[in-house]
C-alpha positions as CSV (number, residue, x, y, z in Angstrom):
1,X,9.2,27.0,-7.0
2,X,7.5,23.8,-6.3
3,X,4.3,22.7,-7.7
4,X,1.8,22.7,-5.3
5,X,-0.8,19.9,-5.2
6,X,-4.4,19.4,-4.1
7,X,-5.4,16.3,-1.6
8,X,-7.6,14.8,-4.9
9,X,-4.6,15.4,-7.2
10,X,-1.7,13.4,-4.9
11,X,-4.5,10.7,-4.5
12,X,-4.8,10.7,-8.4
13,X,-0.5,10.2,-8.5
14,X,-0.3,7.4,-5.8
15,X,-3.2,5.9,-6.8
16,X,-5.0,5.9,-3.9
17,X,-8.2,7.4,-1.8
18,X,-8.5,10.8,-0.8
19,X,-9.2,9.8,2.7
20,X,-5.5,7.9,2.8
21,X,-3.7,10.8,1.9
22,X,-5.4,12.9,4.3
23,X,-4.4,10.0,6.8
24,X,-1.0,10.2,5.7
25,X,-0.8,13.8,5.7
26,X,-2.4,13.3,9.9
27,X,0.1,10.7,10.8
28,X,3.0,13.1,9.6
29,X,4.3,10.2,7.0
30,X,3.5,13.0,4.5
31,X,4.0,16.7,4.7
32,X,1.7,19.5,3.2
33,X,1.8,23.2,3.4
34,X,-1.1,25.2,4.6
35,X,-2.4,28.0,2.0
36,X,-5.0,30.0,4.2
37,X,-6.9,27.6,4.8
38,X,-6.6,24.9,2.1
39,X,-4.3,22.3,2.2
40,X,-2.2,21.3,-0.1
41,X,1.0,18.9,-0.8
42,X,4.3,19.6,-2.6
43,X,4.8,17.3,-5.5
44,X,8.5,16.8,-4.5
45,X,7.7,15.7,-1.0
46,X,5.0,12.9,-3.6
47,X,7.9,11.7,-5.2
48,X,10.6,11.7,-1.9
49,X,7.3,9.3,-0.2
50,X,7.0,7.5,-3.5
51,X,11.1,7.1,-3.8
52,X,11.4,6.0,-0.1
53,X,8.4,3.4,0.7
54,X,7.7,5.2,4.0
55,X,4.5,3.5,3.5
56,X,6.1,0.2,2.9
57,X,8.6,0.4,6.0
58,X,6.0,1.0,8.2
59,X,4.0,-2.1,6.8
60,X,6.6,-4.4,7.5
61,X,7.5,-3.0,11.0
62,X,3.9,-4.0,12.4
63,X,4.3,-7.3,10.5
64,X,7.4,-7.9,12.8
65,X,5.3,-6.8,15.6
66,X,3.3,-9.8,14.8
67,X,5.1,-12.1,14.6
């Protein structure tokens, strides 16, 4: 089974704000499981977002956008 993690311990991994995972996790470019009522992220999908840049793609799509 696959660790589960909490919003505050994928923020600590990624390096990043609370609040941007729990963007992530609204915009879908994330996935989390539900647990009653908390939420919380498998750290295999951390590593599949880390491994892929999904952040990164998106960045450089609005850039072209912009252009």
């Amino acid at each position: 089974m696959d660790r589960l993690l909490t919003v505050a311990e994928a923020a600590s991994i990624l390096a990043c704000s609370p609040a941007a995972i729990r963007k992530w996790l609204y915009q879908r470019r994330l996935s989390s499981v539900k647990v009653g009522r908390l939420t919380r992220i498998r750290a295999n999908d951390v590593e599949a977002f880390v491994r892929t840049g999904r952040d990164s793609e998106i960045v450089r799509r609005r850039a072209r956008r912009v252009s």
